[in-house]
C-alpha positions in Angstrom: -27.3 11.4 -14.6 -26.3 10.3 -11.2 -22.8 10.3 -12.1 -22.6 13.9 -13.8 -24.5 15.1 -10.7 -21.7 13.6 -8.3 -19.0 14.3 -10.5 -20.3 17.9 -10.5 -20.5 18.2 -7.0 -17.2 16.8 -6.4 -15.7 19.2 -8.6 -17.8 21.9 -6.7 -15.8 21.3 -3.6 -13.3 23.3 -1.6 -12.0 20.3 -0.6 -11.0 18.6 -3.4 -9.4 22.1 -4.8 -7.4 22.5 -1.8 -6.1 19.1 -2.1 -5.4 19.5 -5.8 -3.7 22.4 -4.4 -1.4 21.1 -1.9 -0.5 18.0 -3.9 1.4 19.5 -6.2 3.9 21.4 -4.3 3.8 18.3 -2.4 4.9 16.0 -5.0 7.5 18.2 -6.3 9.7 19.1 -3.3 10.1 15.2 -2.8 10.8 14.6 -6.6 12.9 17.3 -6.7 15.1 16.1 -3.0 14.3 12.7 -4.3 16.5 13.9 -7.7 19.1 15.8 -6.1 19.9 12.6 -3.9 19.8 9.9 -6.6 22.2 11.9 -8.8 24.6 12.4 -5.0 24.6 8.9 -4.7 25.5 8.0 -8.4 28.5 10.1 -8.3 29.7 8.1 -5.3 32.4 5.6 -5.0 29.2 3.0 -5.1 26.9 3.3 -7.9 25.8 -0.2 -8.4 22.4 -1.7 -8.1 20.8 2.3 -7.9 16.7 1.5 -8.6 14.8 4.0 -9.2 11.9 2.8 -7.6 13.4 3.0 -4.1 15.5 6.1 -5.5 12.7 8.5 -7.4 9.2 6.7 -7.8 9.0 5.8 -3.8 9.9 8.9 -2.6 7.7 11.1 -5.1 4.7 8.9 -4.2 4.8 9.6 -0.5 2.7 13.2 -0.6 0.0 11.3 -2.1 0.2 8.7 1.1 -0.1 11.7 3.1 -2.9 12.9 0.6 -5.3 9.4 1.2 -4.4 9.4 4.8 -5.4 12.8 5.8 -6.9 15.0 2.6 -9.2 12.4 0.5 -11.0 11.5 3.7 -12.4 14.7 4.2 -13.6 14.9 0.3 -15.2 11.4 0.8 -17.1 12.1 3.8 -18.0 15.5 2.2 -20.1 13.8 -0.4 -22.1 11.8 2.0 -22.4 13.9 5.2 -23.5 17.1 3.1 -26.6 15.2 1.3 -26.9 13.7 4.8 -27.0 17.2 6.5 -29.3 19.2 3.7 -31.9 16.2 3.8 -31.3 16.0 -0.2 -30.5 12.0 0.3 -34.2 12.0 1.1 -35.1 12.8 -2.5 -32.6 11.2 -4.3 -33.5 7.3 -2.8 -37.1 8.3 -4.2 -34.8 8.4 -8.3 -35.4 5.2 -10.6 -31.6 4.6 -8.9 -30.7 1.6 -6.3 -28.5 2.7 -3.6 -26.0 0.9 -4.2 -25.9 2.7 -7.5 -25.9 5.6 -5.7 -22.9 4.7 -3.8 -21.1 3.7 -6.9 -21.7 6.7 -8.4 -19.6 8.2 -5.8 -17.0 6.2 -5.6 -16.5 6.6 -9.4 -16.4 10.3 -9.1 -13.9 9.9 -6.4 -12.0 7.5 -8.8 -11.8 9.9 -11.4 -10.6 12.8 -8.7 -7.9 10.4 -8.0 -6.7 9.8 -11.1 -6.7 13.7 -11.3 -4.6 14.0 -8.2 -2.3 11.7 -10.0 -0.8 14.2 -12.7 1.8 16.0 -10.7 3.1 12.4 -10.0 3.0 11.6 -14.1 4.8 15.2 -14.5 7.1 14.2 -12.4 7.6 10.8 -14.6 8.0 12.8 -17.4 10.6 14.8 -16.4 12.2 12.0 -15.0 12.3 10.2 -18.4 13.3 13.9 -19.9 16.2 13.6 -18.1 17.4 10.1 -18.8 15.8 8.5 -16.1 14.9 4.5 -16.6 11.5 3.5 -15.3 10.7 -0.2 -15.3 6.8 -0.5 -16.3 6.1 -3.6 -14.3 7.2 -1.8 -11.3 5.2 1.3 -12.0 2.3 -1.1 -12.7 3.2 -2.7 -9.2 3.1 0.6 -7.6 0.2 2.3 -9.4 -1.9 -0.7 -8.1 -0.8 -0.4 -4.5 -1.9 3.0 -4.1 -5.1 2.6 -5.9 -6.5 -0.4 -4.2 -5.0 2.1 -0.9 -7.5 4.8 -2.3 -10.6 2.5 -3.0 -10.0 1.2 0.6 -9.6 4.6 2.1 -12.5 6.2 0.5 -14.9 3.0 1.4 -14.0 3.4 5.0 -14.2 7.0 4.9 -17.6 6.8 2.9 -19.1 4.0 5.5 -18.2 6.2 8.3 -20.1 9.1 6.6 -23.1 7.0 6.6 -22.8 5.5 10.8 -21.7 8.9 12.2 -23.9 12.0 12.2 -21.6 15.2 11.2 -18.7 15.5 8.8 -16.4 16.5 11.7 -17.5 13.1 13.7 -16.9 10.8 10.5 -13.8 12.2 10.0 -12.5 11.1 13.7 -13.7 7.7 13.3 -11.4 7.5 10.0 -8.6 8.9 11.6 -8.8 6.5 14.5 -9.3 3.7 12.2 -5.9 4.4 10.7 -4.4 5.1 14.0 -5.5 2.0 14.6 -3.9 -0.4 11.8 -0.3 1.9 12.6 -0.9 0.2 15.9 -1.5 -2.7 14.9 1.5 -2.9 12.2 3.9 -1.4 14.8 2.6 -4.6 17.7 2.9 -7.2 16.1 6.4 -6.4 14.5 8.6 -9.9 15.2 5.6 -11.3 17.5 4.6 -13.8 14.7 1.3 -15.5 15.0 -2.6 -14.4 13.7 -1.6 -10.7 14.9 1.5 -10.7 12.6 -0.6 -12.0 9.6 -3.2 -9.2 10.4 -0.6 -6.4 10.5 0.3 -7.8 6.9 -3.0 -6.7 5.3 -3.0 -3.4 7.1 -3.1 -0.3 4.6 0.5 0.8 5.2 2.0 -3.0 5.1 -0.1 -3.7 1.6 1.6 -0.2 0.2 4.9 -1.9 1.3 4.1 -4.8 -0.6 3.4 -3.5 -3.5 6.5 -0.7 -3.5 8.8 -3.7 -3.3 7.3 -4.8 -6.5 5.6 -7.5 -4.8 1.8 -8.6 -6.3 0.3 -10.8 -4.0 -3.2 -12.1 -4.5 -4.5 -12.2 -1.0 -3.8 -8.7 -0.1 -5.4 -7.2 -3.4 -8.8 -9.7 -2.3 -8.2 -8.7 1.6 -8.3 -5.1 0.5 -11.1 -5.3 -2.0 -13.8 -7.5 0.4 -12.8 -4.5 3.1 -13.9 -1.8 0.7 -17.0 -3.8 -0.6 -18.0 -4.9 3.2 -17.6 -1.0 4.3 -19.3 0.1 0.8 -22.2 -2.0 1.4 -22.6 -0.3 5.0 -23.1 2.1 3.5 -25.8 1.4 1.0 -27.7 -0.3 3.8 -27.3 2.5 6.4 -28.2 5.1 4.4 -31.7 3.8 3.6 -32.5 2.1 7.0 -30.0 2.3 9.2 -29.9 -1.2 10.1 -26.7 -2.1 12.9 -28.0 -5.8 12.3 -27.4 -5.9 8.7 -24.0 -3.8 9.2 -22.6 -6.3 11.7 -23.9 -9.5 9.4 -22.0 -7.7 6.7 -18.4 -7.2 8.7 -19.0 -11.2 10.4 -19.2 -11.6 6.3 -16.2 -9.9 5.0 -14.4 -11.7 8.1 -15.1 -14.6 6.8 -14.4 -13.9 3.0 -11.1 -12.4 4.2 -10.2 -15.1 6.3 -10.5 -17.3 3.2 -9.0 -14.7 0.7 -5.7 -14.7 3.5 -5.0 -18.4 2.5 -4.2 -17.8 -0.9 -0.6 -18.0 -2.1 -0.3 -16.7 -5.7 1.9 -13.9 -5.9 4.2 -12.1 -8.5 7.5 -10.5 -8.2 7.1 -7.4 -10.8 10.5 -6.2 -9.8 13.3 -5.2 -12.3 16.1 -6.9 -10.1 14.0 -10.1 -8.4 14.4 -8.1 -4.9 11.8 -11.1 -3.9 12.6 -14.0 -4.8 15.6 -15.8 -4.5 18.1 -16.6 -7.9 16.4 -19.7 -10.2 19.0 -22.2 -9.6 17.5 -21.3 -5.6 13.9 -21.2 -6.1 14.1 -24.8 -7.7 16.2 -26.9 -5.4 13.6 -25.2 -2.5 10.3 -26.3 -4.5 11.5 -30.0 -4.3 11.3 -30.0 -0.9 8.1 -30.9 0.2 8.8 -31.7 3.7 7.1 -28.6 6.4 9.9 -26.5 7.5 9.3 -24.8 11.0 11.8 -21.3 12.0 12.1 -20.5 15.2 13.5 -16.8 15.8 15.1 -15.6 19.2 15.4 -12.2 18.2 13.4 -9.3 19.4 11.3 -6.4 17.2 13.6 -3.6 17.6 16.7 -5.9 16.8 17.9 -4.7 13.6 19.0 -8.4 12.3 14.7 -8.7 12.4 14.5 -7.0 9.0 17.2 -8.5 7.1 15.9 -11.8 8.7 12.4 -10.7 7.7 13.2 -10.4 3.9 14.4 -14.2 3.5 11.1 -15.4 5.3 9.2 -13.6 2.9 11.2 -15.0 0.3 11.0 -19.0 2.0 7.5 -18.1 2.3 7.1 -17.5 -1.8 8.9 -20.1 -2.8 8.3 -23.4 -0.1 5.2 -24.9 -0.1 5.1 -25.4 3.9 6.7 -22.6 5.7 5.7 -21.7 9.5 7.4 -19.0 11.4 7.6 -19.2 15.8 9.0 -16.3 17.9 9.5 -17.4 20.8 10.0 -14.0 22.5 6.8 -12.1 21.4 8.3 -9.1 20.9 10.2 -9.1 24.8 14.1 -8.3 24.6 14.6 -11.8 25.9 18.2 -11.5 27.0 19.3 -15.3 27.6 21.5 -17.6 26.1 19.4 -18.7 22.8 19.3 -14.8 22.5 20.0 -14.3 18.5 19.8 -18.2 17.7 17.7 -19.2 14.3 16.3 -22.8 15.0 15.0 -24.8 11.2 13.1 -28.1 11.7 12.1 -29.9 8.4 11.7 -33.8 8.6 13.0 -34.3 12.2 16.4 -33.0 11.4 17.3 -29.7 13.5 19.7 -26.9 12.7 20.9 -23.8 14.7 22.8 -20.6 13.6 22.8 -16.7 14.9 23.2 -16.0 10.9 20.4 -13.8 8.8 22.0 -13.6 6.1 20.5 -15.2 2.3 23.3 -17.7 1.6 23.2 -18.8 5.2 19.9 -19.6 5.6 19.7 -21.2 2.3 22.4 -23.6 3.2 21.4 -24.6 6.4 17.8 -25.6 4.9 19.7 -27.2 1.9 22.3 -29.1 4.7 19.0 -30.1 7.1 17.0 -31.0 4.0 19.9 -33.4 2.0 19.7 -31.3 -1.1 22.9 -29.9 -2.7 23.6 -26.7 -2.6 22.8 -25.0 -6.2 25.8 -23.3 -8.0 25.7 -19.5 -6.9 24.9 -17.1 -9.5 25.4 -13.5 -9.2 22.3 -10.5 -9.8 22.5 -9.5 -13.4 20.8 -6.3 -12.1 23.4 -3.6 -12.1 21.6 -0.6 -11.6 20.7 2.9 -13.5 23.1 5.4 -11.6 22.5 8.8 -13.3 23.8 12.6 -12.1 21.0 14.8 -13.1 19.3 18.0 -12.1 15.5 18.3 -11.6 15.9 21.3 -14.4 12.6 22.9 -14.1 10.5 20.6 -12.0 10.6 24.3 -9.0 8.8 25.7 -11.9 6.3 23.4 -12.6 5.8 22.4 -9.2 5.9 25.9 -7.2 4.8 27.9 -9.9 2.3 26.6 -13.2 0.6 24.3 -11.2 -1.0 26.4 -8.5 -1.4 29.1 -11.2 -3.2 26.4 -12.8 -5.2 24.7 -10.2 -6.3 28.3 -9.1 -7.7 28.9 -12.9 -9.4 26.0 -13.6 -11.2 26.5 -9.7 -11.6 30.1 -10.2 -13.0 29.4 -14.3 -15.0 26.5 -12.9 -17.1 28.1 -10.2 -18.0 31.2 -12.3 -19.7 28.7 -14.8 -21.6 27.7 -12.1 -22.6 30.6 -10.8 -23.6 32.1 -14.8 -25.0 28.7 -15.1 
């Protein structure tokens, strides 16, 4: 009963309707630029090693990014602050229902507008596979996952403020300055190393980035889940007695859990061509080496070596048991001699280079570690170049879909109102 009544509701919003709205033409201009790129590039001189996850799944995901960063917000604090505001929360703790059920309720009607939002992205797929595209399903799974657990955490945060903040206009400030926030925070601690590097790791835009490289790792998916259970809790217990003490035990709480969850080092590389992890022959002359290995990076943030350099860490860090990363700089340009220099200590050996590149780095661990250097093998990934034309997708995309959308809304609310 709870349920239908929330689901009801939801579907009873302008909110949701005009996101439903927007998404749509949304998704499609990127799947159809998305498209028109892939098949530009697969007529080039260079074809090889084309994925269509960076190529066509990324790029049609990204309204819905926009969509859980500034649309679903606004329908999750809608279903709180408007009980909130009509004093209808009053009656409804008084129903043979917990709050938390309560909260659950809603967060399972937001699940299933989700899942909604989600059809002009599985269009998209369709059409995709229509026109010979290849779609790898562990990726998709991968990817599906990311921006779900990105939802759940978005719509607990939103829900929680809801519940602390008087006014749907308020509650959606605090939201937007929480994810103001964690951009800060990813875009600090970029090449600073450290705790504030390993928090900017579990931020919502780092954990999408994750799991778009095809990347499943065990201690974001529990960082991101204790989040949206400590802010879901909030607000269970703030709605019924609006007790600060119990919401503070509850964040020291998930601090704690997430502290612990962080430590965890089981992960899964879901991607078609193994972008993270190094070849097999690689990945077992680096697990018999049990020996700590300590990095130590004289390069700055903004240097663009950083990110290829970043890459092989998070490889190292996958693969080596013991794997600690200094930057000595802290994120200041640093212009001295040891400027560029990659320092590798394992066992009381030392190594320096200026080199960021895979084989490199490999051999200078192998060299300071007295293992031999593993036959190279190359990627038996070669790519799915194709030159197609997103025949149709303006169509669906521009035209059905709002026609549709409009319908349903339109069909919807006058059963309600004859109801």
């Amino acid at each position: 009963m709870v349920f239908r009544k929330d689901l009801g509701e939801l579907f009873a919003s302008r909110a949701f309707w005009l996101t439903l709205l927007a998404i749509g033409p949304l998704v499609g201009q990127a799947f159809i630029q998305a498209v028109d790129t892939y098949a530009e590039v697969s007529g080039g001189a260079l074809p090889q090693g084309l994925s269509p996850l960076d190529g066509v799944v990324i790029p049609s995901l990204g309204a819905y990014e926009l969509a859980i960063m500034l649309l679903f917000p606004f329908v999750a604090i809608r279903m709180i602050s408007a009980e909130r505001m009509s004093g209808a929360w009053k009656l409804m703790v008084q129903w043979p229902v917990t709050n938390a059920g309560h909260v659950l309720s809603k967060l399972c009607a937001l699940t299933v507008a989700w899942l909604v939002a989600l059809i002009p992205f599985g269009i998209a797929m369709v059409l995709w596979h229509c026109y010979g595209g290849h779609l790898y399903a562990a990726e998709m799974v991968s990817v599906m996952l990311g921006y779900l657990l990105r939802f759940l955490f978005t719509a607990a945060i939103s829900m929680a403020a809801a519940s602390l903040v008087p006014g749907a206009a308020s509650a959606a400030v605090v939201v937007l300055a929480f994810t103001i926030g964690t951009w800060a925070i990813d875009f600090i601690a970029a090449g600073r190393g450290g705790w504030l590097q390993s928090l900017a790791s579990y931020t919502p835009a780092a954990a999408s980035r994750t799991f778009e490289r095809g990347l499943l790792r065990l201690d974001v998916v529990l960082v991101l889940l204790i989040v949206a259970c400590v802010a879901l809790f909030i607000t269970a217990r703030y709605l019924r007695i609006g007790s600060i003490p119990a919401a503070l035990a509850a964040v020291i709480a998930g601090a704690v859990l997430a502290l612990g969850a962080s430590h965890v080092r089981a992960s899964a590389d879901l991607s078609e061509d193994r972008r993270n992890s190094f070849p097999i022959a690689d990945e077992r002359a680096l697990r018999t080496i049990r020996q700590p290995l300590t990095i130590s990076v004289w390069l700055a943030a903004e240097d663009p070596r950083m990110n290829d350099f970043a890459n092989v860490l998070a490889k190292l860090r996958r693969t080596m048991r013991d794997v600690n990363v200094r930057y000595p700089l802290e994120g200041r340009s640093g212009l001295f001699e040891a400027y560029g220099q990659i320092e590798y200590r394992l066992g009381g050996r030392v190594a320096r280079n200026r080199s960021t590149t895979e084989e490199i780095v490999l051999e200078t661990i192998y060299g300071i570690a007295g293992v031999p250097v593993p036959p190279h093998s190359d990627s038996a990934y070669t790519g799915y170049p194709l030159v197609a034309r997103p025949a149709g997708a303006a169509l669906i995309f521009y035209l059905l879909w709002p026609v549709t959308v409009s319908l349903v809304w339109m069909v919807s609310r006058r059963n309600r109102q004859t109801g």
